[in-house]
Backbone as XML, in Angstrom:
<?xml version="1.0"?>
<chain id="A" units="angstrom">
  <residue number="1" name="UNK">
    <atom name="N" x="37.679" y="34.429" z="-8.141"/>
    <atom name="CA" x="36.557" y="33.570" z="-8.478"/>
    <atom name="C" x="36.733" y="32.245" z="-7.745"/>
  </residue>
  <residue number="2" name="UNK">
    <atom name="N" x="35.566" y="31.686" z="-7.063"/>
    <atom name="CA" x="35.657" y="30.482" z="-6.701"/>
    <atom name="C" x="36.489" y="29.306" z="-7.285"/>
  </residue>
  <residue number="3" name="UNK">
    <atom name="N" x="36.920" y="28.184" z="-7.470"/>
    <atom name="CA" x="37.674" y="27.269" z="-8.108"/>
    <atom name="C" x="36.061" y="26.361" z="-8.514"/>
  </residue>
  <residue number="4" name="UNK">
    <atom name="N" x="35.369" y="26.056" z="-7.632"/>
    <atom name="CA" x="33.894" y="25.428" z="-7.642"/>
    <atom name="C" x="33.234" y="25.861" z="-8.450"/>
  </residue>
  <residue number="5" name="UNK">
    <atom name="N" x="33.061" y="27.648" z="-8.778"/>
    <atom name="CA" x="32.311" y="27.944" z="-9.928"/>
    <atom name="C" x="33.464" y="27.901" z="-11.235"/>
  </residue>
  <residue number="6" name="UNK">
    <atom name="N" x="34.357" y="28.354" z="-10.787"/>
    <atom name="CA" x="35.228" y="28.204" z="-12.614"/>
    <atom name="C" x="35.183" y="27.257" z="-13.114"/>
  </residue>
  <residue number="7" name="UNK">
    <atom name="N" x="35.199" y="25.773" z="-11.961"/>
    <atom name="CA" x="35.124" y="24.168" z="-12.619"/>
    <atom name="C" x="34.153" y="23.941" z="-13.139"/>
  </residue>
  <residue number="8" name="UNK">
    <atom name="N" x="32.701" y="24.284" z="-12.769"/>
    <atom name="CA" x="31.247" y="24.499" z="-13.425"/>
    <atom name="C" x="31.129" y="25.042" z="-14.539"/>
  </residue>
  <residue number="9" name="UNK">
    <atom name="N" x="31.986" y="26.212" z="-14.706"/>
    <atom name="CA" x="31.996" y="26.967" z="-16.059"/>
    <atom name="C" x="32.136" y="26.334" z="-17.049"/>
  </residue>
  <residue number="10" name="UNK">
    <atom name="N" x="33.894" y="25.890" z="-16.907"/>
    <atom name="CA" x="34.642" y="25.184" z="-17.739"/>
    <atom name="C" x="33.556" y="23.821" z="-18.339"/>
  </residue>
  <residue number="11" name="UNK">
    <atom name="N" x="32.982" y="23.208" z="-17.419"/>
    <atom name="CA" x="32.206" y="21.824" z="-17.555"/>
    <atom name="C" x="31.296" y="21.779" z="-18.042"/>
  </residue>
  <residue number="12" name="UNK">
    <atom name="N" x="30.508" y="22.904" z="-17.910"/>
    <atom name="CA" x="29.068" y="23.171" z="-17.989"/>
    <atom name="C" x="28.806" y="23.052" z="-19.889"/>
  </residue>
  <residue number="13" name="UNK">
    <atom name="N" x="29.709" y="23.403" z="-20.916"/>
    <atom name="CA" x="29.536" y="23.378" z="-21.901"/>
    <atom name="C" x="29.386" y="21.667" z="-22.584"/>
  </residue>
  <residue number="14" name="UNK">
    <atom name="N" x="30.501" y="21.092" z="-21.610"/>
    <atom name="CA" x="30.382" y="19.756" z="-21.772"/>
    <atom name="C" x="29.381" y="18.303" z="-21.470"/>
  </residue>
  <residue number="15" name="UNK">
    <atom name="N" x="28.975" y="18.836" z="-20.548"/>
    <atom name="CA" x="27.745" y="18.612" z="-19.633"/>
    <atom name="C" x="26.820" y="18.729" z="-20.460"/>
  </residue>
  <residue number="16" name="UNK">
    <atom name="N" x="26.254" y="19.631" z="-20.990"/>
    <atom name="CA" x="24.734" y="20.299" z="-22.057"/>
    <atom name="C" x="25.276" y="19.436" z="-23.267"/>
  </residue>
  <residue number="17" name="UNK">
    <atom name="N" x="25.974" y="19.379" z="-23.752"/>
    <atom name="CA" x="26.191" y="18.672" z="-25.079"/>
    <atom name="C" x="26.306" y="17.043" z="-24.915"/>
  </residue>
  <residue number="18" name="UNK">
    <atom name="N" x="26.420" y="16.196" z="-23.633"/>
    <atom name="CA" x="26.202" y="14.703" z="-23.083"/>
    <atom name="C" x="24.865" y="14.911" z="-23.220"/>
  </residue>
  <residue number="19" name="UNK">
    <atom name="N" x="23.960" y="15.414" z="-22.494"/>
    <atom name="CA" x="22.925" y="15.525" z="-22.040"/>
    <atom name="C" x="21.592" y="15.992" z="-23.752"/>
  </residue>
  <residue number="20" name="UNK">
    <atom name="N" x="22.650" y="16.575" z="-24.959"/>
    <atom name="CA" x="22.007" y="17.172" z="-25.571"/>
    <atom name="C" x="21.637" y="15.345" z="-26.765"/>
  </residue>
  <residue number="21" name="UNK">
    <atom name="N" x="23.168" y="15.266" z="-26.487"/>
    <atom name="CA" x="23.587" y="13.955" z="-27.502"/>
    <atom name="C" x="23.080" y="12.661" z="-26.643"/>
  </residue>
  <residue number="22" name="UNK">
    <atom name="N" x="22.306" y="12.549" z="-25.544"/>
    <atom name="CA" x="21.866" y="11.441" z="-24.353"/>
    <atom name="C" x="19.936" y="11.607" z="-25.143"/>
  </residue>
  <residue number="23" name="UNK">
    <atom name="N" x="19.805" y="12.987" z="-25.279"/>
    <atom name="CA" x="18.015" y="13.236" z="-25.847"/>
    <atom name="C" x="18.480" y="12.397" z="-27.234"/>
  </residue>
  <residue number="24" name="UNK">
    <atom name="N" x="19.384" y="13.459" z="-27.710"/>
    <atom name="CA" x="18.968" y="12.851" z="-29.452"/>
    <atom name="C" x="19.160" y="11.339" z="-29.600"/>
  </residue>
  <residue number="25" name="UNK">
    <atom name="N" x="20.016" y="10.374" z="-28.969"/>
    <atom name="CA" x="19.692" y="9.576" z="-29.072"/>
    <atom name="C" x="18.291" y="8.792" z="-28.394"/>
  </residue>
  <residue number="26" name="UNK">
    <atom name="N" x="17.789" y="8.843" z="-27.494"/>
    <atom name="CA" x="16.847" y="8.113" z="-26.940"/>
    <atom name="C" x="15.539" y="8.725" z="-27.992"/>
  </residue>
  <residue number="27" name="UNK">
    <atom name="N" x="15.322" y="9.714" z="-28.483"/>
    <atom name="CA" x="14.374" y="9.916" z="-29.391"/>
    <atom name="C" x="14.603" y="9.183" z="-30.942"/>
  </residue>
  <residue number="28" name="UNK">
    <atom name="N" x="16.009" y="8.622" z="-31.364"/>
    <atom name="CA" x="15.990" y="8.003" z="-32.231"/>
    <atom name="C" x="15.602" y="6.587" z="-32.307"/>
  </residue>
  <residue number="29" name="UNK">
    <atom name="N" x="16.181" y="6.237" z="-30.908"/>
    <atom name="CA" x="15.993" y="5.150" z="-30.377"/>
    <atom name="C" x="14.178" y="4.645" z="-30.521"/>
  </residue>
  <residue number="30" name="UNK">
    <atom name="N" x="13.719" y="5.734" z="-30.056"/>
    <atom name="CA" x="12.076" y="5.041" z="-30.109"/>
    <atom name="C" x="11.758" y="5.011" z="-31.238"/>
  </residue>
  <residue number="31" name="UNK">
    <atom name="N" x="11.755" y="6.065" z="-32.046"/>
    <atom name="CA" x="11.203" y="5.840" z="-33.559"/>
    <atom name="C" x="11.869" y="4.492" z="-34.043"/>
  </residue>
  <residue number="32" name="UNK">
    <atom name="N" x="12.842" y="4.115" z="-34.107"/>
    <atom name="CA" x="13.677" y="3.329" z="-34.803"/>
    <atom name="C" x="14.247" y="2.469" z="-34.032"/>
  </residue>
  <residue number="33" name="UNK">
    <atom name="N" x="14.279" y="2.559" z="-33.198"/>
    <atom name="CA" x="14.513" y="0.986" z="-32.626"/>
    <atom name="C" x="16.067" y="0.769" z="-32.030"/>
  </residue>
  <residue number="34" name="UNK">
    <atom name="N" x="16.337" y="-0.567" z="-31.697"/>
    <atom name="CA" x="18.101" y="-0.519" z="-31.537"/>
    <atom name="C" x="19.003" y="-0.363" z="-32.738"/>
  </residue>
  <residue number="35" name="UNK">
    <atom name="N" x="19.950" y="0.030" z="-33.035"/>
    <atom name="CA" x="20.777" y="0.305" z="-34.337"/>
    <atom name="C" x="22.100" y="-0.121" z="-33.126"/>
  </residue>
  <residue number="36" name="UNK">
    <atom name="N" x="22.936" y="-0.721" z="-34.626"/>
    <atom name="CA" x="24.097" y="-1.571" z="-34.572"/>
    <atom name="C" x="24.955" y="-0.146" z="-35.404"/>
  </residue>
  <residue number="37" name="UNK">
    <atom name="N" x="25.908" y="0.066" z="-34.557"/>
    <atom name="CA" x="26.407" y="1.140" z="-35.321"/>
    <atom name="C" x="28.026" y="0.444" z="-35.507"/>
  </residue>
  <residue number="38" name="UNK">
    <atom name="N" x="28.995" y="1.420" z="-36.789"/>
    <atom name="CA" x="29.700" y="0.626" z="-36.967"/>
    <atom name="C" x="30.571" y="1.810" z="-38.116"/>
  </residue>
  <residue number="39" name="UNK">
    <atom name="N" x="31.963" y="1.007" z="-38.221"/>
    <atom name="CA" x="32.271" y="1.966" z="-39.418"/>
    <atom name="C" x="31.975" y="1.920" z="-40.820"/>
  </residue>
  <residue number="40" name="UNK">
    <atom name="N" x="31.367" y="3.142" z="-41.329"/>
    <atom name="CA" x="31.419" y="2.617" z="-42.942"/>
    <atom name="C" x="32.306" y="3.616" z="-43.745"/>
  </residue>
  <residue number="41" name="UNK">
    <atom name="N" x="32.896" y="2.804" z="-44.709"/>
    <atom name="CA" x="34.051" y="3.357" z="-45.614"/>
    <atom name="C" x="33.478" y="4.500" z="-46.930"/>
  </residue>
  <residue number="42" name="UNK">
    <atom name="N" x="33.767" y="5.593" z="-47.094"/>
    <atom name="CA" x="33.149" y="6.291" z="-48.307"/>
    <atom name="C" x="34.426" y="6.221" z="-49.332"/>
  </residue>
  <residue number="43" name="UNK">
    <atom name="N" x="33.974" y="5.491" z="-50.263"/>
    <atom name="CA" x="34.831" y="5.288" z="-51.775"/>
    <atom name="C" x="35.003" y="6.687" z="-52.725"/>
  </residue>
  <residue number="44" name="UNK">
    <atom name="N" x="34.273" y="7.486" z="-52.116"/>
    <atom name="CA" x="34.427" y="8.918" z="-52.748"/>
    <atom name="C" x="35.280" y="9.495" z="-52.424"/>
  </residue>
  <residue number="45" name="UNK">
    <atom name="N" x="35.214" y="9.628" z="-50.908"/>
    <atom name="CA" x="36.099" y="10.794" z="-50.432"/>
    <atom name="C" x="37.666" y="9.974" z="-49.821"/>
  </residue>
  <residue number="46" name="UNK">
    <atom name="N" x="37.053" y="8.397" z="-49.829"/>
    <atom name="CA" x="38.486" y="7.537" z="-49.169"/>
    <atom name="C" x="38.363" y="8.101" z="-47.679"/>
  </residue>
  <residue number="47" name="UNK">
    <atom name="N" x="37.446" y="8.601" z="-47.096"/>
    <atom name="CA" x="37.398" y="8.248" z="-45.382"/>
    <atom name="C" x="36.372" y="7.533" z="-45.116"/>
  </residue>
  <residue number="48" name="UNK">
    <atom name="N" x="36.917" y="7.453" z="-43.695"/>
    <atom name="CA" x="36.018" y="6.696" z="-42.806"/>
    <atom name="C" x="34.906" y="7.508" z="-41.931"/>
  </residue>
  <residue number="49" name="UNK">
    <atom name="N" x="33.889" y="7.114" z="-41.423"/>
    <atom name="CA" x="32.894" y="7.471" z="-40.230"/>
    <atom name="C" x="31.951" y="6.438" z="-39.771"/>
  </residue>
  <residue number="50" name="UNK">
    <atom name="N" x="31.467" y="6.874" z="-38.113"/>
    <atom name="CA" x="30.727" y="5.800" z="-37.669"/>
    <atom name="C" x="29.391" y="6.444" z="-38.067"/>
  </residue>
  <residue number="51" name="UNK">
    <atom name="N" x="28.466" y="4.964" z="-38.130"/>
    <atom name="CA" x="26.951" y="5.269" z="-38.364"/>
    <atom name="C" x="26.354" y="4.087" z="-38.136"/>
  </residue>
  <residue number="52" name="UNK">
    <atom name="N" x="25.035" y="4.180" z="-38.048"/>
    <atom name="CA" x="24.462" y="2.984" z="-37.505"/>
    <atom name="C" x="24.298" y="2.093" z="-38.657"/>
  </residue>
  <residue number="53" name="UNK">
    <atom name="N" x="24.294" y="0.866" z="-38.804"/>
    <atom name="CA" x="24.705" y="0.662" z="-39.959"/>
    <atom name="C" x="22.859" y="-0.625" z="-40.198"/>
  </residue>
  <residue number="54" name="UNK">
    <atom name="N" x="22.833" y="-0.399" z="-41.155"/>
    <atom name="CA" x="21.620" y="-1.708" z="-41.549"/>
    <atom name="C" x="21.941" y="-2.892" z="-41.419"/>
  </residue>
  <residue number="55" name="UNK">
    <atom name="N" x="20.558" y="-4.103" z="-40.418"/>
    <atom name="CA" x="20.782" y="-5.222" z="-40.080"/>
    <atom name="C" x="21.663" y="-6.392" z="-41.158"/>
  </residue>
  <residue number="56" name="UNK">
    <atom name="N" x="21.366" y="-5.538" z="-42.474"/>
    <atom name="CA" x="22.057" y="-6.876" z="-43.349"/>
    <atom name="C" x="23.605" y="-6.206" z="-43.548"/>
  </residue>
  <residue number="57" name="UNK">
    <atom name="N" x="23.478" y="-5.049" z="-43.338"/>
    <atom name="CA" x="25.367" y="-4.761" z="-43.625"/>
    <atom name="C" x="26.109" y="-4.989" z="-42.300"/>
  </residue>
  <residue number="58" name="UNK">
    <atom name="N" x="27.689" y="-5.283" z="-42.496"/>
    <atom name="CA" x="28.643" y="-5.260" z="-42.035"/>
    <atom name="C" x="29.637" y="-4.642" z="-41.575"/>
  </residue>
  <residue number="59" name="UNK">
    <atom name="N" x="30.135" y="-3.987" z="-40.589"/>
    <atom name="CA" x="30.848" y="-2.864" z="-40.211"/>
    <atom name="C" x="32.858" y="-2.827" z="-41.295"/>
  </residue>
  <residue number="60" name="UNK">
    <atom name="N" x="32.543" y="-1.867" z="-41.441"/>
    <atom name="CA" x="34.185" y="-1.966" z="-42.355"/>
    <atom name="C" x="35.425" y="-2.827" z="-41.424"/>
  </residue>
  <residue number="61" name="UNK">
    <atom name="N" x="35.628" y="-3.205" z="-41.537"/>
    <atom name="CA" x="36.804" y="-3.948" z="-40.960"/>
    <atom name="C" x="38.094" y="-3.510" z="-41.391"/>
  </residue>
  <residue number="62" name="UNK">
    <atom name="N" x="39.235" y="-2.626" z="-40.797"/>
    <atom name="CA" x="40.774" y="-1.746" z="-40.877"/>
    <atom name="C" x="41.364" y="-3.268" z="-41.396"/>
  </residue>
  <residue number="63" name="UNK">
    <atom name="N" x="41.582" y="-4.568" z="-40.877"/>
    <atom name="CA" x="42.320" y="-5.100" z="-41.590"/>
    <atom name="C" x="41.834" y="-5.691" z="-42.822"/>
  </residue>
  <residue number="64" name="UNK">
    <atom name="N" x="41.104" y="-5.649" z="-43.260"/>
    <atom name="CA" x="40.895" y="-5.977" z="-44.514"/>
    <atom name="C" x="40.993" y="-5.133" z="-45.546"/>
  </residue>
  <residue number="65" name="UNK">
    <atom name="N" x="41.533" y="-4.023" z="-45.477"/>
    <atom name="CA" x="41.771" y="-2.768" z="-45.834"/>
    <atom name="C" x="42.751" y="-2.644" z="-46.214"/>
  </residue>
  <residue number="66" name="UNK">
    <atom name="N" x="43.283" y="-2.663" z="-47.823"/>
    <atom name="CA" x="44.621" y="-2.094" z="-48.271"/>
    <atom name="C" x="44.097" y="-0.691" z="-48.950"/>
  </residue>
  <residue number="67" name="UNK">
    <atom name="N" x="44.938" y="0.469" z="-48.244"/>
    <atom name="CA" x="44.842" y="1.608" z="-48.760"/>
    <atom name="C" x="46.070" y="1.658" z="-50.460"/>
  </residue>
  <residue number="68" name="UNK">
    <atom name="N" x="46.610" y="0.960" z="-50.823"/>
    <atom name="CA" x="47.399" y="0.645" z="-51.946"/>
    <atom name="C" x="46.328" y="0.853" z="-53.025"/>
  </residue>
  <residue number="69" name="UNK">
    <atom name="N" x="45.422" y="-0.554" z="-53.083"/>
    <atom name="CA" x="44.356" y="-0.931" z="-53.994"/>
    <atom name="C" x="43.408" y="0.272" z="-54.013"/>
  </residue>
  <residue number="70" name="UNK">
    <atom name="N" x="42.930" y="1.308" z="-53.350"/>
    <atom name="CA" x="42.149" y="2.333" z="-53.265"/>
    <atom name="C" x="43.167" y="3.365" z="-54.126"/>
  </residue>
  <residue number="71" name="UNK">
    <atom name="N" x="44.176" y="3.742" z="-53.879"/>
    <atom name="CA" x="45.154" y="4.644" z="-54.443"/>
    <atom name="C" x="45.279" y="4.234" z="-55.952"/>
  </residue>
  <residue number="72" name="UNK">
    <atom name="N" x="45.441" y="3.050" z="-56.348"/>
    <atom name="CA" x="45.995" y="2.355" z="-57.671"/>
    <atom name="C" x="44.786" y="2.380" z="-58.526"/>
  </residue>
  <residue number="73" name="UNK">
    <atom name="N" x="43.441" y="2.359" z="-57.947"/>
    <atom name="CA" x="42.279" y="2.007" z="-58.846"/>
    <atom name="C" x="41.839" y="3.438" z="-58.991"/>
  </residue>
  <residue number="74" name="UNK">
    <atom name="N" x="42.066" y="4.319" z="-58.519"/>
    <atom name="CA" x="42.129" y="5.986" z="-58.782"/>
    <atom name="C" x="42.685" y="6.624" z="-59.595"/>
  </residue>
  <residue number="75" name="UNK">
    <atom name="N" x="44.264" y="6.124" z="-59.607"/>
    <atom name="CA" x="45.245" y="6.777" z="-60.540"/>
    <atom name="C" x="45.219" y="5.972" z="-62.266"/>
  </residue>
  <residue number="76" name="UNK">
    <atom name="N" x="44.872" y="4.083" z="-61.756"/>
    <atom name="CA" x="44.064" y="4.015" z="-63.187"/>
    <atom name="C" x="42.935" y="4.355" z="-63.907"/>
  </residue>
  <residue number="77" name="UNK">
    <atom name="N" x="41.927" y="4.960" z="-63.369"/>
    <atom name="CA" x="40.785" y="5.541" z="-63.796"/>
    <atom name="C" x="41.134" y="7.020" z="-64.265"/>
  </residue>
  <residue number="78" name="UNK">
    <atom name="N" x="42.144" y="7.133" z="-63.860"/>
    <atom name="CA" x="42.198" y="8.725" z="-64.580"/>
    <atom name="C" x="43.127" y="8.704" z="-65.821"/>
  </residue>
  <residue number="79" name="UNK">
    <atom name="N" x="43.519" y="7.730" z="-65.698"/>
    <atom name="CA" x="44.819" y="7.492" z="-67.042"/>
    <atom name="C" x="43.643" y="7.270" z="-68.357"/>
  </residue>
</chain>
């Protein structure tokens, strides 16, 4: 097999999914405008993920973050 087509192969999956995730955003983009994306913290599950976040909120900030106080206010709620 060519090295030119196997490199296409290999790429080609990666390529369609830039290109897939390049649409979905520019169609969000028009409905909705620019979005400030950012991390937000889930108190449920105790992870993290990025999302675009609303003009009046604030992106989570890692140092302001004691994972202690999340652990301690868990194990007292169940006592």
């Amino acid at each position: 097999m060519d090295p030119r087509l196997l490199a296409a192969v290999i790429l080609s999956p990666f390529a369609l999914v830039f290109v897939y995730a390049g649409i979905h955003e520019l169609r969000r983009f028009k409905s909705q405008g620019r979005a400030q994306y950012g991390l937000q913290y889930d108190e449920e599950t105790g992870t993290t993920h990025v999302t675009a976040l609303a003009e009046e909120d604030d992106g989570y900030d890692l140092e302001d973050f004691d994972p202690n106080a999340v652990n301690n206010s868990e194990t007292e709620k169940a006592d």
